[in-house]
C-alpha positions, 0 to 999 in steps of 0.5 A, spaced: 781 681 868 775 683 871 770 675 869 763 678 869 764 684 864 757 684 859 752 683 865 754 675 865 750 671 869 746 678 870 739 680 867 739 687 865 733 689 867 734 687 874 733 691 880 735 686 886 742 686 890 746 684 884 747 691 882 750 693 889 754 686 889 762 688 887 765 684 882 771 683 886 767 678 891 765 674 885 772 673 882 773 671 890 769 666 889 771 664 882 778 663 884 777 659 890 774 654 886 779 655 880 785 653 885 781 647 888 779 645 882 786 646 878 790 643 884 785 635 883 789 635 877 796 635 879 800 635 872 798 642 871 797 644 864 794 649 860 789 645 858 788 642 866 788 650 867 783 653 863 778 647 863 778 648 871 777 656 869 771 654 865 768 649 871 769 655 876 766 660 872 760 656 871 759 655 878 760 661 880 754 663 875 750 658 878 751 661 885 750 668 882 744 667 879 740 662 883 742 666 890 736 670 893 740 675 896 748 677 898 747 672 904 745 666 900 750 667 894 756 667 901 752 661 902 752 657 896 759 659 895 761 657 901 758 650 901 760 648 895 767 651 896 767 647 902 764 640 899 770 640 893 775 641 898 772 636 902 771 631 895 779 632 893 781 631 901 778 624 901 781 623 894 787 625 897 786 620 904 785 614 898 791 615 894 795 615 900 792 610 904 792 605 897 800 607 897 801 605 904 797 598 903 801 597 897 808 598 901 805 594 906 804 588 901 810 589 897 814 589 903 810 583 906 813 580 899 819 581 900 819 578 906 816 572 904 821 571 898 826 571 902 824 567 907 824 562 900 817 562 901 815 560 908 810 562 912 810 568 917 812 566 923 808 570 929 813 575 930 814 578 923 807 578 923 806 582 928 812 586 926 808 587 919 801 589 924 806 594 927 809 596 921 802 598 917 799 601 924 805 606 924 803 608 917 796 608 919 798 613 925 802 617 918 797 618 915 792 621 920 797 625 922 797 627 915 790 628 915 790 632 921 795 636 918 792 638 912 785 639 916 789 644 920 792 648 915 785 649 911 782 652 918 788 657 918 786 658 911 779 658 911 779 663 918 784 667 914 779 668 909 773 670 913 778 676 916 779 678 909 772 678 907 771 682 914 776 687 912 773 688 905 766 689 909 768 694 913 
């Protein structure tokens, strides 16, 4: 369903780029922001869903409304598209670290507790360091990963906004 019917965001009167701009690279906008914004919220309700719906809409309003031109709209977009990935990358790089440090900890202490309580020699030690390090590489090659994946998708979408300009 078409989002922008009614003029939404749009003065009547106007006479500038907005009235050549198509509706289809505003719901592009919108989407990319709907599923960034609804994949933050993981248990996917139609409540998480719809709220996540109302907040793109709103930013691609503020885009659309405060561009100077098609170009500045792109850009607007692309820049807080961009941040809102970049904010849920770094949420996700906290959780898994959080969770690597707990099961560091947690092993740790159940080294501790069968040991009865003794102190670590050096030789568990360093196998915790190595341990935790290995983990440290996990999540880097994590990270990695996923940055790539974005690039991919990111060059895929500017060829598809390539094709839809030609």
């Amino acid at each position: 369903p078409c989002l922008w019917r009614g003029g939404v965001g749009v003065d009547p009167n106007m006479s500038d780029w907005r009235q050549h701009a198509s509706e289809e690279r505003r719901n592009v906008v919108h989407n990319l922001g709907r599923v960034m914004l609804s994949s933050k919220t993981p248990p996917h309700s139609a409540e998480t869903v719809r709220e996540a719906e109302e907040v793109s809409v709103k930013f691609e309003q503020g885009f659309w409304t405060k561009a100077t031109d098609l170009s500045d709209y792109r850009v607007k977009a692309t820049t807080k598209l961009r941040a809102i990935q970049s904010k849920i990358q770094q949420q996700q790089a906290g959780a898994a670290a959080a969770a690597a440090a707990a099961a560091a900890a947690t092993h740790g202490a159940q080294q501790a507790a069968a040991q009865g309580g003794q102190q670590f020699s050096q030789a568990a030690m360093q196998q915790q360091h190595i341990h935790v390090q290995q983990q440290q590489q996990q999540l880097q090659m994590q990270h990695q990963h996923m940055q790539q994946q974005q690039r991919m998708q990111q060059q895929q979408q500017q060829q598809q906004q390539q094709q839809g300009q030609v």
